[in-house]
LUMMAR-634670 format. One record per residue (C-alpha): x, y, z; residue number from 1; residue in three letters. Coordinates in steps of 0.1 Angstrom, whole numbers. Layout:
BEGIN
((X Y Z) NUM ALA)
...
//
This chain:
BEGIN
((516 -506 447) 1 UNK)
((544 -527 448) 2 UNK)
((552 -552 464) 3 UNK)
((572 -546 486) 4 UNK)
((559 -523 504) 5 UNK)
((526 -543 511) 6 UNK)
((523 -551 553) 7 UNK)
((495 -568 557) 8 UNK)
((498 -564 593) 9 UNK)
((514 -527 597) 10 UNK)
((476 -512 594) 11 UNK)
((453 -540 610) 12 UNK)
((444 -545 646) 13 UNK)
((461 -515 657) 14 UNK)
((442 -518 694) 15 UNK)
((437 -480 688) 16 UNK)
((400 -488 671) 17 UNK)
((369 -508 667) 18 UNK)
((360 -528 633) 19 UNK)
((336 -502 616) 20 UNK)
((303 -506 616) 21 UNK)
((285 -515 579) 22 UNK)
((253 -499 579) 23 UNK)
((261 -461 573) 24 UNK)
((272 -457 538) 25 UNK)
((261 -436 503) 26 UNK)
((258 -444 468) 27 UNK)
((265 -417 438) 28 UNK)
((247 -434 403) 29 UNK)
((269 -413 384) 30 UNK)
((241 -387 385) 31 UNK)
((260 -368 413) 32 UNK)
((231 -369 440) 33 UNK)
((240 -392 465) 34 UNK)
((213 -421 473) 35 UNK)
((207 -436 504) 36 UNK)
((205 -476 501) 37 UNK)
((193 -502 526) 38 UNK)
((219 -530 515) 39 UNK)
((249 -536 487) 40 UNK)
((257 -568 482) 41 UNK)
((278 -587 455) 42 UNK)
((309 -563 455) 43 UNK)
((335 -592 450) 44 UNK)
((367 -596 423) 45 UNK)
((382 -629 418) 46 UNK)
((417 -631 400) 47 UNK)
((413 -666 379) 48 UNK)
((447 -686 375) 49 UNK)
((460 -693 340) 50 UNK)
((481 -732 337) 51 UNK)
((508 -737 319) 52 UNK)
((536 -763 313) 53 UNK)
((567 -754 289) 54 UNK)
((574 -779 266) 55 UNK)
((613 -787 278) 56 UNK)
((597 -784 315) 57 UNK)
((620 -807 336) 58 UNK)
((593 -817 358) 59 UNK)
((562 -830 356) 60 UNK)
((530 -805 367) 61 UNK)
((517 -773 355) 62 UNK)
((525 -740 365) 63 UNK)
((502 -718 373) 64 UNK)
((500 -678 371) 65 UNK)
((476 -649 376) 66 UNK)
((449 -643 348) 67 UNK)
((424 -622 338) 68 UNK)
((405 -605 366) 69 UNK)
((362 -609 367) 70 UNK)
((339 -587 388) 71 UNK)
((303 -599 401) 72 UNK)
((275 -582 401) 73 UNK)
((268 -558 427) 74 UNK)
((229 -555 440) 75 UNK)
((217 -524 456) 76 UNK)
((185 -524 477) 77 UNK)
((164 -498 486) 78 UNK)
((129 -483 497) 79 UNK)
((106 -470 473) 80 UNK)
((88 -439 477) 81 UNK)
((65 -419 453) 82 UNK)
((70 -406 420) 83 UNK)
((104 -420 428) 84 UNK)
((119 -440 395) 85 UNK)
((154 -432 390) 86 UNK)
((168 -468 391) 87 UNK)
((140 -480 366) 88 UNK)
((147 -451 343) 89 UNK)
((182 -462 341) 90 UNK)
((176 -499 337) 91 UNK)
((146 -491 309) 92 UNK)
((173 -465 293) 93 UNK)
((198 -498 294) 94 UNK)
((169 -520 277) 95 UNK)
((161 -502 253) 96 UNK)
((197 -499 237) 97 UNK)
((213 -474 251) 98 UNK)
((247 -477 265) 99 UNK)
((243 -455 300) 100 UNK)
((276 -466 318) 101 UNK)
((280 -448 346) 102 UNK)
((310 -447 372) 103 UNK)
((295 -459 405) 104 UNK)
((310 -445 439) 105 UNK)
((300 -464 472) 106 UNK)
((314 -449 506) 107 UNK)
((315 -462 539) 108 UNK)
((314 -433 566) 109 UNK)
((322 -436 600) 110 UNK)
((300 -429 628) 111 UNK)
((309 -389 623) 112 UNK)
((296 -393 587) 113 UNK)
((334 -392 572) 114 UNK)
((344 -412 548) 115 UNK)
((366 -441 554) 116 UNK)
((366 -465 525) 117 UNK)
((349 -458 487) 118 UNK)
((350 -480 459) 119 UNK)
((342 -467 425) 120 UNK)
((324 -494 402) 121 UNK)
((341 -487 371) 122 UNK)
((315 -487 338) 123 UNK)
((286 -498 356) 124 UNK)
((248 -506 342) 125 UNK)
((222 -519 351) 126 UNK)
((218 -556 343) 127 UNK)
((185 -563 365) 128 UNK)
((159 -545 381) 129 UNK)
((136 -560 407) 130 UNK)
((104 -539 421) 131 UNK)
((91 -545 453) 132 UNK)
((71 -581 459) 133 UNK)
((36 -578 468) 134 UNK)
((17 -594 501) 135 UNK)
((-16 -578 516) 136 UNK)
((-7 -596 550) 137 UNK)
((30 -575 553) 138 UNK)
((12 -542 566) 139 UNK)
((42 -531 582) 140 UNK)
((68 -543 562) 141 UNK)
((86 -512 533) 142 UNK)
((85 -515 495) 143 UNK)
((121 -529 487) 144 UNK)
((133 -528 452) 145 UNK)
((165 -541 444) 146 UNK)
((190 -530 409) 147 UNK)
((217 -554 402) 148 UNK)
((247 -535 383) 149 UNK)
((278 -550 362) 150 UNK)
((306 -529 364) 151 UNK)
((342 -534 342) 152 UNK)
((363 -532 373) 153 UNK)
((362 -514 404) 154 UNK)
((384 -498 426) 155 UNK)
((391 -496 463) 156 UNK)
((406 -464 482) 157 UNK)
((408 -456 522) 158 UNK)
((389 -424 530) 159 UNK)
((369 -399 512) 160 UNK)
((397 -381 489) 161 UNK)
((395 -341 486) 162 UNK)
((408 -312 498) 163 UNK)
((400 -314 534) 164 UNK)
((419 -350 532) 165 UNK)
((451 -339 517) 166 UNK)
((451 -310 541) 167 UNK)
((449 -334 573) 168 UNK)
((474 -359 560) 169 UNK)
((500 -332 552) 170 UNK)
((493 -318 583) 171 UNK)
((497 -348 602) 172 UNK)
((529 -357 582) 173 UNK)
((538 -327 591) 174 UNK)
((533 -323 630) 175 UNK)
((547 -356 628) 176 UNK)
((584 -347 619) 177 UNK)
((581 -310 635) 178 UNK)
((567 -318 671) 179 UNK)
((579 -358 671) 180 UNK)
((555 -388 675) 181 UNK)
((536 -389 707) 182 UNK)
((530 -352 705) 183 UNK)
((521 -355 669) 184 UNK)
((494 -387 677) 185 UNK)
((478 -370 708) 186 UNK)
((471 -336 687) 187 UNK)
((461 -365 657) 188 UNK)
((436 -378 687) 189 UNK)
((423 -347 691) 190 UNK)
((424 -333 657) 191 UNK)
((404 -366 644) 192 UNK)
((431 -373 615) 193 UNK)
//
C-alpha cells in the first residue's frame, strides 16, 4: 500500500454502521476444517525502532527509523469434548521434533455469518498447550483448554476473499459508474455489498 493513498479517516465512523461485534468468528489450523473457539487472544505486531546517528551528523541526538517487525503469541481457547485431541496432536507432533508449521486463518463474521476481517498467521506452531484445570466444586463450569501458537508474521485483509466477493465488488464498481451514486448505494443497501 503506499502511502499515499492511506486515509485513516475515509473508511471509519461512516455513521452508516455499528462497531462489529467480537464473539462470532472461525479458526482453520491449516487442516482445512474450520474450528469453533471460545477466545483468541495475543494477535498483536509491534514494529521496533532502530537508532542511529551519522558520524558528520550536525546535530546532536539520534535518529531513529523503523526495524524489524516481532509477532506475539496468539492463544486460542476452547471447550473440550470427547475423543477430541486435535490441538494436542499438533503440539505433541511439535515436541517431538517435527516441524508442523501450519498457515493459520482466523475470520471475523458479521451477524449474517459473512466474513468481514481474516488474518492469516503465517508459519504458525504450537509453542504451548494448556488442558483444562481441574476443581470438583465447578459443576457447571466447561473444560477449557487453551494452545498458544507462534506464527512468522501474519496478515490482515477486509472480508472473506473468493468468488462471491469479487463478483459483488465488481458489481458494485460497476452499478456505481452505470446507474450513479445514490442509485448505486441504495441497490448496495439492498444487495448487502
Amino acid at each position: 500500500m503506499a502511502l499515499d493513498s492511506y486515509k485513516p479517516l475515509a473508511a471509519t465512523n461512516t455513521k452508516t454502521s455499528w462497531p462489529l461485534a467480537k464473539f462470532y468468528f472461525s479458526v482453520n489450523l491449516g487442516s482445512g476444517v474450520e474450528m469453533g473457539f471460545q477466545a483468541m487472544e495475543g494477535l498483536s505486531a509491534t514494529v521496533e525502532p532502530y537508532e542511529f546517528r551519522e558520524g558528520n551528523a550536525p546535530y546532536f541526538h539520534k535518529e531513529k527509523r523503523p526495524g524489524l517487525v516481532s509477532y506475539d503469541a496468539v492463544t486460542l481457547k476452547k471447550g473440550m469434548f470427547v475423543s477430541d485431541e486435535a490441538l494436542y496432536k499438533w503440539f505433541d507432533s511439535v515436541r517431538d521434533g517435527n516441524w508442523s508449521m501450519r498457515d493459520v486463518t482466523v475470520k471475523l463474521k458479521d451477524e449474517s455469518g459473512s466474513d468481514v476481517f481474516t488474518w492469516k498467521l503465517i508459519g504458525a506452531f504450537p509453542t504451548k498447550f494448556t488442558p483444562t484445570s481441574l476443581d470438583a466444586n465447578d459443576a457447571d463450569e466447561v473444560a477449557i483448554e487453551e494452545l498458544e501458537l507462534t506464527c512468522q508474521s501474519w496478515e490482515a485483509s477486509v472480508g472473506g476473499g473468493g468468488a462471491f466477493a469479487a463478483f459483488a465488488g465488481s458489481l458494485q464498481g460497476a452499478l456505481g459508474s452505470v446507474l450513479g451514486g445514490a442509485v448505486s448505494s441504495g441497490l448496495s443497501a439492498t444487495l448487502g455489498i
